[in-house]
C-alpha positions in Angstrom: -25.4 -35.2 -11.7 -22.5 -33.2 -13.0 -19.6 -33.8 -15.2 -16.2 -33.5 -13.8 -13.0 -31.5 -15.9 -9.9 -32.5 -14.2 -7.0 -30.1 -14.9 -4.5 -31.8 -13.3 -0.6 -30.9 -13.8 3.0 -32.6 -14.0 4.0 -30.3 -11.4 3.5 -27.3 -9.1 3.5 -23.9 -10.7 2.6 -25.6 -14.5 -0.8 -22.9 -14.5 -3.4 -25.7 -13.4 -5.2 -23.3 -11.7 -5.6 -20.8 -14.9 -6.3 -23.3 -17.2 -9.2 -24.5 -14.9 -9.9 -20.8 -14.6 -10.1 -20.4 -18.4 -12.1 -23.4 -18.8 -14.4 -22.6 -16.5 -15.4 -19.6 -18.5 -15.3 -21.5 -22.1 -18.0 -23.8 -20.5 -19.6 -20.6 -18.9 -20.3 -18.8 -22.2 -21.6 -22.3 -23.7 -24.2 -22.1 -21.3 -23.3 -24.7 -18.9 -23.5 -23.7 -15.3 -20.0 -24.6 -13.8 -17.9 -24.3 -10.8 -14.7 -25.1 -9.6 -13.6 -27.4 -7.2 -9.7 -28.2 -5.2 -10.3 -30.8 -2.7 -7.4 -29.6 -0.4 -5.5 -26.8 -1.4 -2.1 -25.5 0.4 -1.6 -21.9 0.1 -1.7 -18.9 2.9 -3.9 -16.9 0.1 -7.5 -17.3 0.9 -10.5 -15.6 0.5 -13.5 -15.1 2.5 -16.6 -16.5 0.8 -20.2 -17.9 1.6 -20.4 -21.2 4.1 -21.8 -23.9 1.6 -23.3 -25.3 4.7 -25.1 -22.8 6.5 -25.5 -19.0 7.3 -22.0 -17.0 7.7 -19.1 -16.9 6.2 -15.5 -18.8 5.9 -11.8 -19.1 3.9 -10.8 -21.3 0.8 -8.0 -20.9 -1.3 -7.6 -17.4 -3.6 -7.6 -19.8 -6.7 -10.9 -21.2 -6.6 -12.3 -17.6 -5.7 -10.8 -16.7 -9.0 -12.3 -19.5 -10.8 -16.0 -18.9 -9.1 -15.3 -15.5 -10.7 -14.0 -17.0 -14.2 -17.6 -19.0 -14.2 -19.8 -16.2 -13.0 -21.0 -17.8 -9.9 -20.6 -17.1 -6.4 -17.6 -18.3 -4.4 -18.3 -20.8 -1.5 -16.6 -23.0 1.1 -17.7 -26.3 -1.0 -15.5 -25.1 -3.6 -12.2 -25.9 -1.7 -13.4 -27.4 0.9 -9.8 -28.9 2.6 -7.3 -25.7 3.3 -3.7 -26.0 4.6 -2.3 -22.8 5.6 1.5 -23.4 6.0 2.5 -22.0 9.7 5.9 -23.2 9.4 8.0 -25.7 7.2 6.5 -28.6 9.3 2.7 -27.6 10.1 -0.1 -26.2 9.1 -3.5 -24.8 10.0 -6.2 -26.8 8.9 -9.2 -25.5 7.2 -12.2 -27.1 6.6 -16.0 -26.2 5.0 -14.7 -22.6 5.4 -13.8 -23.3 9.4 -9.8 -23.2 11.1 -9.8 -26.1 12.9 -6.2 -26.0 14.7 -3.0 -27.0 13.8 -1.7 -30.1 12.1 1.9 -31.5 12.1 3.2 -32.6 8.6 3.7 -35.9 9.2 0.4 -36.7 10.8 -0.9 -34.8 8.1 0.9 -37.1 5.6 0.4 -40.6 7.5 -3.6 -39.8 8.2 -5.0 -37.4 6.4 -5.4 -38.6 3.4 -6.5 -42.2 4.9 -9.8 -43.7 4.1 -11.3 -42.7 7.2 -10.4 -39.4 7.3 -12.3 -36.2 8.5 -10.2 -34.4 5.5 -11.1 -37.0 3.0 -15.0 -37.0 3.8 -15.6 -33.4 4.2 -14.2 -33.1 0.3 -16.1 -36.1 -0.3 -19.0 -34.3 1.0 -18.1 -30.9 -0.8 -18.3 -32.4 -4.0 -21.1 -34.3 -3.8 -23.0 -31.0 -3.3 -21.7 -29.6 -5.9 -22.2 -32.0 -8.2 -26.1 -31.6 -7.7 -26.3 -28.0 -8.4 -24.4 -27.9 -11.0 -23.4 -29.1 -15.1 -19.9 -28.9 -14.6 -17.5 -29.2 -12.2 -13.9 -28.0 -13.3 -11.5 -29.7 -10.5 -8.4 -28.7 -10.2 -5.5 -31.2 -8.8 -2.8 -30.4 -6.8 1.3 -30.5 -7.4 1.9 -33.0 -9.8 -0.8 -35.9 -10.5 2.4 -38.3 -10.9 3.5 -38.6 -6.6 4.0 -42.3 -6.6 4.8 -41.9 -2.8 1.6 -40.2 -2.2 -0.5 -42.1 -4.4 -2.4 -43.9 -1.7 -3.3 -40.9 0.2 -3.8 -38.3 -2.4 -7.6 -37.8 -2.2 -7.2 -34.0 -4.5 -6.0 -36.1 -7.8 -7.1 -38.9 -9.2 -9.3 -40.4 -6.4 -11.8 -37.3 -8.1 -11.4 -38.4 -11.4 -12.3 -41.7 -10.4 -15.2 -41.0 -8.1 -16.9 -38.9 -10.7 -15.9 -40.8 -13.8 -14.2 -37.6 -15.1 -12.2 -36.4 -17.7 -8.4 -35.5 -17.2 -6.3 -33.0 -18.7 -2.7 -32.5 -17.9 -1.0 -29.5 -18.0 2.7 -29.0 -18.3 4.8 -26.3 -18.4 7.4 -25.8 -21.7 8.6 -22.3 -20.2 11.2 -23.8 -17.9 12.1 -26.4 -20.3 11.8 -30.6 -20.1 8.2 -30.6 -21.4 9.1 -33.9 -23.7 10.2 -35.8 -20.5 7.2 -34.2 -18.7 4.4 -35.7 -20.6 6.1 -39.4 -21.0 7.4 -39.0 -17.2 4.1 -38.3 -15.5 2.4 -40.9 -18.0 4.6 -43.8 -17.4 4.4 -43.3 -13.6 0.5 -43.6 -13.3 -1.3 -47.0 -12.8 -3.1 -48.0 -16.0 -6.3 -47.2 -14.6 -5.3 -43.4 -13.8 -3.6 -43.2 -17.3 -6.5 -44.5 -19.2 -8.1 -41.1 -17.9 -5.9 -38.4 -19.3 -8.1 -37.4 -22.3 -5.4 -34.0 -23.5 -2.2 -32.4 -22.8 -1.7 -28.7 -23.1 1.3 -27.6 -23.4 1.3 -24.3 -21.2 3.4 -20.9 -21.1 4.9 -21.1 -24.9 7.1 -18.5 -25.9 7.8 -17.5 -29.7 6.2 -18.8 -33.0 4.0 -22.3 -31.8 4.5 -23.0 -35.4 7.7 -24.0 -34.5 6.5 -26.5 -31.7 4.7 -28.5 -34.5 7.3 -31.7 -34.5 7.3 -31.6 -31.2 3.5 -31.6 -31.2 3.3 -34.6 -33.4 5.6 -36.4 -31.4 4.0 -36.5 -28.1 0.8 -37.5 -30.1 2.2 -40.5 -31.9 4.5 -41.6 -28.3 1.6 -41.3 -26.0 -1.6 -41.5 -28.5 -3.0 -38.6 -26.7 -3.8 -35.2 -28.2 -2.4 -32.3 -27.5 -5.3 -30.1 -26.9 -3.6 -26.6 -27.3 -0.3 -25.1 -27.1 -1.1 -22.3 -25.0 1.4 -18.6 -25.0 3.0 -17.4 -22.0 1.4 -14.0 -21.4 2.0 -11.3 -18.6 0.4 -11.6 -15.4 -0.3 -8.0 -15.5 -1.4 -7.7 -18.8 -4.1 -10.6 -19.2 -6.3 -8.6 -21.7 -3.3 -8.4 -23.9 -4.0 -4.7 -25.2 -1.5 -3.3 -22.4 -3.7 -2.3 -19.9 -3.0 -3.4 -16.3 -5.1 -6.0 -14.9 -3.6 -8.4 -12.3 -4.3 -11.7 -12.5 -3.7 -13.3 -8.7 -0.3 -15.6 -8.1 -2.0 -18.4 -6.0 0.8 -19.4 -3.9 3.9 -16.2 -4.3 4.5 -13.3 -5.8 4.5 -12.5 -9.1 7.4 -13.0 -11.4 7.2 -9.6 -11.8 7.5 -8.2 -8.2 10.4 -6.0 -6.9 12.2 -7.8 -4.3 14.8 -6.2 -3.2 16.0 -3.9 -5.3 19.3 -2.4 -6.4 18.3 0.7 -8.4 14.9 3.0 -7.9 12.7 4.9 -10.4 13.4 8.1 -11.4 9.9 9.0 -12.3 7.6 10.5 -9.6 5.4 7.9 -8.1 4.0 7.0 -4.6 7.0 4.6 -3.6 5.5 2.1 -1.3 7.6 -0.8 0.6 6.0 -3.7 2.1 8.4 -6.1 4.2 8.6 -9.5 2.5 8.1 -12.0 5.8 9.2 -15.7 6.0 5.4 -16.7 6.3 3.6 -13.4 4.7 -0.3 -13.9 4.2 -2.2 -13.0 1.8 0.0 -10.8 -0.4 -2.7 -10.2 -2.6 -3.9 -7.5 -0.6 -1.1 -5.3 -2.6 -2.3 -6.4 -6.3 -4.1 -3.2 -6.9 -0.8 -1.3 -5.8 1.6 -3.6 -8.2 -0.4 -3.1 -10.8 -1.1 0.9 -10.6 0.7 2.8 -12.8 1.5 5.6 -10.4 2.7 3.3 -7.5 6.1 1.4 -6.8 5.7 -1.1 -4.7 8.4 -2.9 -3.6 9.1 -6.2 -1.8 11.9 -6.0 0.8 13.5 -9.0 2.6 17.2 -7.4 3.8 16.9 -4.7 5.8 17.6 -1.2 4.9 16.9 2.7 5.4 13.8 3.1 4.5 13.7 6.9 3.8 13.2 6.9 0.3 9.9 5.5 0.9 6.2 7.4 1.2 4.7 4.1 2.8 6.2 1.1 4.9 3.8 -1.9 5.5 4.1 -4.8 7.5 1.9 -7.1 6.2 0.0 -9.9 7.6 1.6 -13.4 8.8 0.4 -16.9 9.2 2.9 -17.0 12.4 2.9 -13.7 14.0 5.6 -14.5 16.6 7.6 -16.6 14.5 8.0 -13.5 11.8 8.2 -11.0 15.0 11.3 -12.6 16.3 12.7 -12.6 12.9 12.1 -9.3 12.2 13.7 -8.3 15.1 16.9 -11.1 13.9 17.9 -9.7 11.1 18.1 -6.0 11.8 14.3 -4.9 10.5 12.8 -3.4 14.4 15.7 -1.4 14.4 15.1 0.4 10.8 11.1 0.3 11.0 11.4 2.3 14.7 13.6 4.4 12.9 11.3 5.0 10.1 8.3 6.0 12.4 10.3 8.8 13.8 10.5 10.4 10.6 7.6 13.4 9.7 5.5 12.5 6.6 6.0 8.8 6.8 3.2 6.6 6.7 3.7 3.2 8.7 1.1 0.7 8.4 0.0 -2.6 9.8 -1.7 -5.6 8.2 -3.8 -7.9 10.0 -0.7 -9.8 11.5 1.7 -7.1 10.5 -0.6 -4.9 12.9 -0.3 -6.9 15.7 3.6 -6.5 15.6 3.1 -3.0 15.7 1.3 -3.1 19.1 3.2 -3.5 22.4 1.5 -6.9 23.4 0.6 -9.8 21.1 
């Protein structure tokens, strides 16, 4: 039966789902045969991988296709087994073993899914179990922060893992946007005793400048909370992961890039293939365009307020989680107006995404 690594965070958007990238591949090249696992993950970037459970095919989150990379195995619907894919700010589609079930309001979501009972709960119950006899490792990822006291009873993705597997938890936190101090004593305080006695490590993540300098502040934590800090991890560019300056994207699970163009207010002089891809209200997916942010001879920019698009080799539309929804917006704000203008134009190149397609068509 496998050990279980639970990366879990103090928030959203702390690097969980790096860090149990990266230590996937530690464990990897110790010899260790390790996967990933996210009990329910919320994000409308998926990936289409093996069905744990059969012949064919199904989704889970882009993450944990990442980490199945980071630990040289083969992505499957076990993996992440629960999938919300937001299709507006108060539902979502529901994924699960790979398989788009319907769609769920948030509130029934939030007053049954996470129950005992639940299909949600059983079928990551399920995943994991599986996994657990194939492999060494398991390296589970949590979701948002660990510390939710409201969510606590329902929360099946945190420490209701840790406990059922008798794992190991790391938390991550996130000293780039400041408050780690109050981050690490916060979430601490906030879990039960039982949950607490779990956290093994902190890393402190996305550290800027000399870590030398974070040494006080190192032996602080450790002496408050009697828990190591594991590693003081540097921030480091998304686009340059191997560190030498070559360009190799590492996926954004959930939005863009910090280092996307959205919107912008002044163009490159230099001669490149100047792409635009129109940023919609529930977009899909948008890593289909991380080979064209990352090429050196592309600019690819993101554009929510509408504009002439002249200046521009390529338009995209790209693909929605609610094609009607971001229809009747585009059409709101002024965007059908400027794309039928655009398509006019001799030499232009107009193209459709999977969604974005469908808006391009006369009937949906």
């Amino acid at each position: 039966m496998a050990q279980t690594i639970c990366i879990f965070g103090s928030a959203s958007d702390v690097g969980k789902s790096v860090t149990a990238a990266a230590v996937g591949r530690i464990l990897h090249r110790e010899g260790l045969r390790v996967c990933p696992f996210k009990a329910q993950n919320m994000s409308n970037n998926a990936g289409v991988v093996r069905c744990s459970t059969g012949d064919g095919v199904g989704e889970i989150g882009r993450a944990q296709v990442v980490q199945a990379m980071a630990c040289c195995v083969v992505p499957e619907t076990d993996m992440n087994p629960v999938l919300l894919k937001p299709a507006s700010d108060r539902s979502s589609q529901v994924v699960v073993h790979g398989r788009a079930l319907g769609n769920m309001e948030a509130k029934l979501l939030w007053q049954k899914g996470g129950s005992k009972q639940s299909p949600l709960r059983q079928a990551a119950n399920e995943s994991l179990a599986r996994l657990r006899q194939a492999y060494d490792v398991i390296v589970a990822e949590g979701a948002g922060s660990c510390g939710e006291v409201n969510l606590r009873d329902r929360d099946y993705v945190n420490f209701d893992v840790a406990h059922a597997t008798d794992g190991t938890v790391i938390l991550v936190c996130d000293i780039e946007k400041g408050g780690v101090f109050a981050q690490v004593i916060g979430t601490l305080a906030v879990l039960p005793p039982a949950d607490r006695a779990r956290v093994k490590g902190v890393i402190i993540n996305k550290f800027r400048g000399d870590p030398s300098l974070f040494a006080d502040g190192r032996a602080w934590l450790e002496e408050e909370t009697g828990i190591p800090i594991l590693a003081v991890v540097p921030y480091f560019d998304p686009l340059d992961v191997k560190g030498d300056g070559s360009r190799c994207i590492l996926d954004a699970e959930d939005g863009l890039h910090a280092t996307a163009r959205v919107d912008p207010t002044s163009m490159s002089p230099e001669e490149r293939l100047r792409v635009a891809v129109v940023l919609l209200p529930r977009l899909a997916n948008h890593t289909d365009f991380a080979s064209l942010h990352s090429h050196p001879q592309v600019e690819l920019d993101w554009l929510r307020t509408p504009r002439d698009l002249g200046r521009y080799h390529v338009v995209v539309i790209p693909g929605s989680k609610s094609v009607i929804h971001d229809l009747e917006w585009l059409r709101a704000v002024g965007w059908e107006a400027e794309v039928l203008r655009y398509a006019r134009c001799k030499g232009k190149v107009l193209v459709g995404v999977c969604g974005g397609y469908q808006m391009l068509g006369e009937v949906i």
